[in-house]
Backbone as CSV, one residue per row, in Angstrom:
resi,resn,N_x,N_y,N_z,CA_x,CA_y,CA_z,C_x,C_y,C_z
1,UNK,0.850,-1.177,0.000,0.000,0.000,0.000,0.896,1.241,0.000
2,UNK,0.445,2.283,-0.656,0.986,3.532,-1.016,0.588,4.212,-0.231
3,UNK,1.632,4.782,0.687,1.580,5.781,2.303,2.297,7.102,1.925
4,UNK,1.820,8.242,1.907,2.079,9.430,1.698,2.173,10.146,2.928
5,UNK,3.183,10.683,3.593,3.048,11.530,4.620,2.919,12.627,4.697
6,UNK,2.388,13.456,5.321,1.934,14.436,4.536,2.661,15.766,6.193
7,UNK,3.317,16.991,5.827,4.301,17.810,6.559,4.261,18.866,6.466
8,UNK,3.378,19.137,7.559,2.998,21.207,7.530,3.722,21.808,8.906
9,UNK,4.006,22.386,8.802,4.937,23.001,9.768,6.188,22.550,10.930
10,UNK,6.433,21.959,10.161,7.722,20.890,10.380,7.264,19.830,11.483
11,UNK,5.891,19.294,11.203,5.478,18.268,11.620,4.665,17.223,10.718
12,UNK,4.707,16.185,11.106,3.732,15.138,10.613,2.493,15.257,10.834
13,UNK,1.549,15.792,10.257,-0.104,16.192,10.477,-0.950,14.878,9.907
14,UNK,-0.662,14.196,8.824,-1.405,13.609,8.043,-0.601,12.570,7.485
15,UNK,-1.583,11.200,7.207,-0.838,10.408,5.863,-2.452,10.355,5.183
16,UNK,-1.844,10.189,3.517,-2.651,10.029,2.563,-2.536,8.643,1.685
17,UNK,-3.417,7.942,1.122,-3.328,6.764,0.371,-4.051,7.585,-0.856
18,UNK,-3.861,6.674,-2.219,-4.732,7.178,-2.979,-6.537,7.238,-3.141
19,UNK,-6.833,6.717,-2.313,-8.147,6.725,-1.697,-8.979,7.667,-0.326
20,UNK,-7.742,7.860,0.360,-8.444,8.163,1.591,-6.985,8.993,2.460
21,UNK,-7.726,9.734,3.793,-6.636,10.122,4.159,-6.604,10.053,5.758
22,UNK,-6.018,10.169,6.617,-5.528,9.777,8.418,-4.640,11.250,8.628
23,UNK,-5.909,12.041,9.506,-5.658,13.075,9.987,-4.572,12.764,11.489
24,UNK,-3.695,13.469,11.707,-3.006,12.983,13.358,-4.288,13.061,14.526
25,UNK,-4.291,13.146,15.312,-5.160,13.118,16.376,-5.366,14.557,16.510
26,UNK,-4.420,15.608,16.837,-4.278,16.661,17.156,-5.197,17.812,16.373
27,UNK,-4.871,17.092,14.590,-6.537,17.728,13.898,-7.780,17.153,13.555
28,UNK,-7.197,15.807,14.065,-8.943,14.922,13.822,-9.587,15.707,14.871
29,UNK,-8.846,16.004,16.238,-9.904,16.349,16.947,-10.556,18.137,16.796
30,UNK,-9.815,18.709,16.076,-10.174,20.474,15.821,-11.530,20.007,15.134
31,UNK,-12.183,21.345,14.735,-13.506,21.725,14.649,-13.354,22.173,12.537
32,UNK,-14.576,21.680,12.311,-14.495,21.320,10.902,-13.794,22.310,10.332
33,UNK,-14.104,23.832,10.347,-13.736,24.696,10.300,-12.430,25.356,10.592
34,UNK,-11.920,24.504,11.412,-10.072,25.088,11.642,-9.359,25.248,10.254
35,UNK,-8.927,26.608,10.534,-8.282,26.464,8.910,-6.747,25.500,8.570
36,UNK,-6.151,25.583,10.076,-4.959,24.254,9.830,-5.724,23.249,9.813
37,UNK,-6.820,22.368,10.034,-7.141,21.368,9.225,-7.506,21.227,8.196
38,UNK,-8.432,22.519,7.814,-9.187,22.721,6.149,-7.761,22.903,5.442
39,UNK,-6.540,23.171,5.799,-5.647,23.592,4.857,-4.872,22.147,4.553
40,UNK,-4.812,21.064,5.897,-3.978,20.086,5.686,-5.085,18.721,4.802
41,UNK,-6.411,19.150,4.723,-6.654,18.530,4.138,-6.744,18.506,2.523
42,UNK,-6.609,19.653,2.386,-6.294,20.262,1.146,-4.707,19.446,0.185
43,UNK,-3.824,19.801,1.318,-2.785,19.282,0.490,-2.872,17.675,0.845
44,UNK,-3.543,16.665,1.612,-3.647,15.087,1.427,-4.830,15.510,0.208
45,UNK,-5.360,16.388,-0.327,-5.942,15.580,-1.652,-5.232,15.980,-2.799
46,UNK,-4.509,16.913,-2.460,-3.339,16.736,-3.786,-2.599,15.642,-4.021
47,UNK,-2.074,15.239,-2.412,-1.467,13.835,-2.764,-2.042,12.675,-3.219
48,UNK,-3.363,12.549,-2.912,-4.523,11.531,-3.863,-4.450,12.129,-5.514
49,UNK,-4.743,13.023,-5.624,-4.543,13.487,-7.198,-3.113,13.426,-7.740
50,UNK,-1.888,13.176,-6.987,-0.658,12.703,-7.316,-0.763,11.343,-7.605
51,UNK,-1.119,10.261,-6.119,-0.921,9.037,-6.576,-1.820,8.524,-7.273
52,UNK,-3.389,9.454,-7.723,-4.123,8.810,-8.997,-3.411,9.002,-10.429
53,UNK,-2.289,9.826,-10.563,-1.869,10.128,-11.691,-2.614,11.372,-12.438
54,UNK,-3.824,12.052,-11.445,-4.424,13.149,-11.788,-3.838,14.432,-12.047
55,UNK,-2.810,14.546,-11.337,-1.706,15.631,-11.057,-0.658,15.194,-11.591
56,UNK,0.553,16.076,-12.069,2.102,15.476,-12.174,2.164,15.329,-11.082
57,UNK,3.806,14.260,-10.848,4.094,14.213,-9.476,5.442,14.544,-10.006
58,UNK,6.170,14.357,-8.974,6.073,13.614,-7.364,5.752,14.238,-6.846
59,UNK,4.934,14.068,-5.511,4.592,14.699,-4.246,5.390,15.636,-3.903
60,UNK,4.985,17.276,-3.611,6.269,17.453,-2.831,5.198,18.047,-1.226
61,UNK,6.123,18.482,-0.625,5.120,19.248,0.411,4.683,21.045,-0.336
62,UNK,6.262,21.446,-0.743,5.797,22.678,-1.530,4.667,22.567,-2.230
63,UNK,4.638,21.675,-3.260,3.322,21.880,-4.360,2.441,21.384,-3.658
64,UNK,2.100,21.135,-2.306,0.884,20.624,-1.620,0.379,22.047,-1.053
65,UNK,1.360,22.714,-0.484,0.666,23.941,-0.181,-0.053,24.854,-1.002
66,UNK,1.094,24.777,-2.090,0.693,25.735,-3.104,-1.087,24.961,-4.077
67,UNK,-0.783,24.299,-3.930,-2.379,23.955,-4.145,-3.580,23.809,-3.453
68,UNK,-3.189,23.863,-1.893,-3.948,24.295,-1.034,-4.201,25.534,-1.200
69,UNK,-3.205,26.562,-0.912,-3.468,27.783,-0.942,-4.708,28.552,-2.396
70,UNK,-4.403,27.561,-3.764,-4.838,27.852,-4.880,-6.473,27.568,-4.430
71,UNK,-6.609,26.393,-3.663,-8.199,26.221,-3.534,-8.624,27.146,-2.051
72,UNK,-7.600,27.681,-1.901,-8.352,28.501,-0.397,-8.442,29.986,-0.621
73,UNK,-7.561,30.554,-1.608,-7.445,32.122,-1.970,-7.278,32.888,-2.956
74,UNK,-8.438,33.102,-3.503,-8.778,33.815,-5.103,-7.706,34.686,-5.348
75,UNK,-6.860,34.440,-6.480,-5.875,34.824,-6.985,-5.733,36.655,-6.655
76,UNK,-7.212,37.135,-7.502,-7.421,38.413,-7.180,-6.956,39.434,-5.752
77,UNK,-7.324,38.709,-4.087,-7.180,39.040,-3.565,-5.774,39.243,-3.244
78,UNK,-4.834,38.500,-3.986,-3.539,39.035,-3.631,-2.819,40.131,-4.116
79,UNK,-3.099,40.573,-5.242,-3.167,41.667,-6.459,-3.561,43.093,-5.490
80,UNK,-4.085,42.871,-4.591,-4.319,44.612,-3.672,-3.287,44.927,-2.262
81,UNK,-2.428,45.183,-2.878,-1.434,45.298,-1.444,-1.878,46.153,-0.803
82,UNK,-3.061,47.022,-0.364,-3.493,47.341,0.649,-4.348,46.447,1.948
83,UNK,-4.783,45.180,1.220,-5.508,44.385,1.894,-4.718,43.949,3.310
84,UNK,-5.051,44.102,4.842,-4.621,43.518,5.657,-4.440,41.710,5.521
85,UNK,-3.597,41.405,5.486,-3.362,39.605,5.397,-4.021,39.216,6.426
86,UNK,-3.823,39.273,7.521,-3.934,38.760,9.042,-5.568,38.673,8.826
87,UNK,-6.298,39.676,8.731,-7.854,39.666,8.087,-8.518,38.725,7.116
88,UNK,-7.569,39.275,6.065,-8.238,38.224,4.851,-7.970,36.860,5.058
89,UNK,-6.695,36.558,5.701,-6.877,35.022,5.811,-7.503,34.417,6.795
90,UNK,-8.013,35.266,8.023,-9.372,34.852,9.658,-10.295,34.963,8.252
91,UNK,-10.694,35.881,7.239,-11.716,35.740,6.408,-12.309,34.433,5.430
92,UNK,-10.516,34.343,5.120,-10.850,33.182,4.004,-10.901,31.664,4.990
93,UNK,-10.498,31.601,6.100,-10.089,30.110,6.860,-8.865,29.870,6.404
94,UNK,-7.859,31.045,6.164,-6.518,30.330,5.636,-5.576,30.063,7.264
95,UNK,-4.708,29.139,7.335,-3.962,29.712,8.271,-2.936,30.997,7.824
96,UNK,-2.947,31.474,9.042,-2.636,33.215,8.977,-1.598,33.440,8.455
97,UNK,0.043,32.443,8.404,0.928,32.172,7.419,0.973,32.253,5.791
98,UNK,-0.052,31.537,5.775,-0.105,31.156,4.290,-0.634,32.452,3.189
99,UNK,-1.290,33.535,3.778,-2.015,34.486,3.116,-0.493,35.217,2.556
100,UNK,0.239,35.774,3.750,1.573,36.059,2.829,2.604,36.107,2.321
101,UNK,2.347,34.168,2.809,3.349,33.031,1.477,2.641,33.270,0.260
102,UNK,1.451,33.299,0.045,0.445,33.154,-1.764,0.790,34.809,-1.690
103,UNK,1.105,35.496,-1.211,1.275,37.150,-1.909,2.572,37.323,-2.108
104,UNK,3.339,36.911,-1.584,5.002,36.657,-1.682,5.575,36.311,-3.452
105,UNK,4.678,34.629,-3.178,4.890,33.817,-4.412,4.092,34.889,-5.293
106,UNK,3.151,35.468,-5.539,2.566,35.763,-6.667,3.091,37.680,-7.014
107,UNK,3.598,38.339,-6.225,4.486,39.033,-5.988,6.327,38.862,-7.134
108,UNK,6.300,37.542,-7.083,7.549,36.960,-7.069,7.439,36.272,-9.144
109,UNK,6.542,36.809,-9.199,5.911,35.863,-10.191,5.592,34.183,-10.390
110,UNK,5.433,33.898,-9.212,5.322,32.151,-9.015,3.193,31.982,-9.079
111,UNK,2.624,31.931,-9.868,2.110,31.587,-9.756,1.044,30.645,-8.796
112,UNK,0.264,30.445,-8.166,-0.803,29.531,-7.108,-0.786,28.377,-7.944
113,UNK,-1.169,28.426,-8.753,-2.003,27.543,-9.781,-0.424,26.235,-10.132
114,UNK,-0.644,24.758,-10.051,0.676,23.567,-10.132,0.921,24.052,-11.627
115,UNK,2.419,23.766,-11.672,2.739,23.404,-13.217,2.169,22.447,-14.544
């Protein structure tokens, strides 16, 4: 069986199979709505769309975020550098990190959206 581990903030949060995924305890037990779980579940279904062959691979953790972030924060909103981050991402359910890692990268010309 194909075990994907899955590594957000220099921890082990998750493993993914190409079917299904095993949250750690720490976010099985948060509330549907936590955005570090809505975000880590995000990147275990990239890794299902990796090991279906839906996605290029290989897995990385980078392109897991970055495709999290792509399904959590409309491109647009990064384009207004007046927007408070800390806000828009309590707005969007992002964790509060990630709003200006995706303005950084798209800043940087790196695109949200996988290769």
């Amino acid at each position: 069986m194909w075990l994907q581990p899955i590594t957000y903030r220099g921890r082990t949060v998750a493993a993914a199979t190409r079917e299904r995924f095993f949250l750690a305890d720490e976010l099985e037990g948060r509330a549907p709505d936590d955005p570090e779980r809505t975000f880590v579940i995000l990147m275990c279904a990239y890794a299902g769309d990796v090991a279906r062959g839906l996605l290029p691979g290989p897995y990385t953790h980078a392109a897991a975020r970055r495709y999290a972030r792509a399904a959590l924060i409309p491109s647009e909103l990064l384009e207004r550098p007046a927007l408070d981050t800390h806000l828009a991402a309590a707005g969007l359910g992002v964790p509060a990190a990630e709003f200006p890692a995706a303005r950084a990268a798209h800043r940087n010309g790196r695109p949200l959206d996988l290769p």
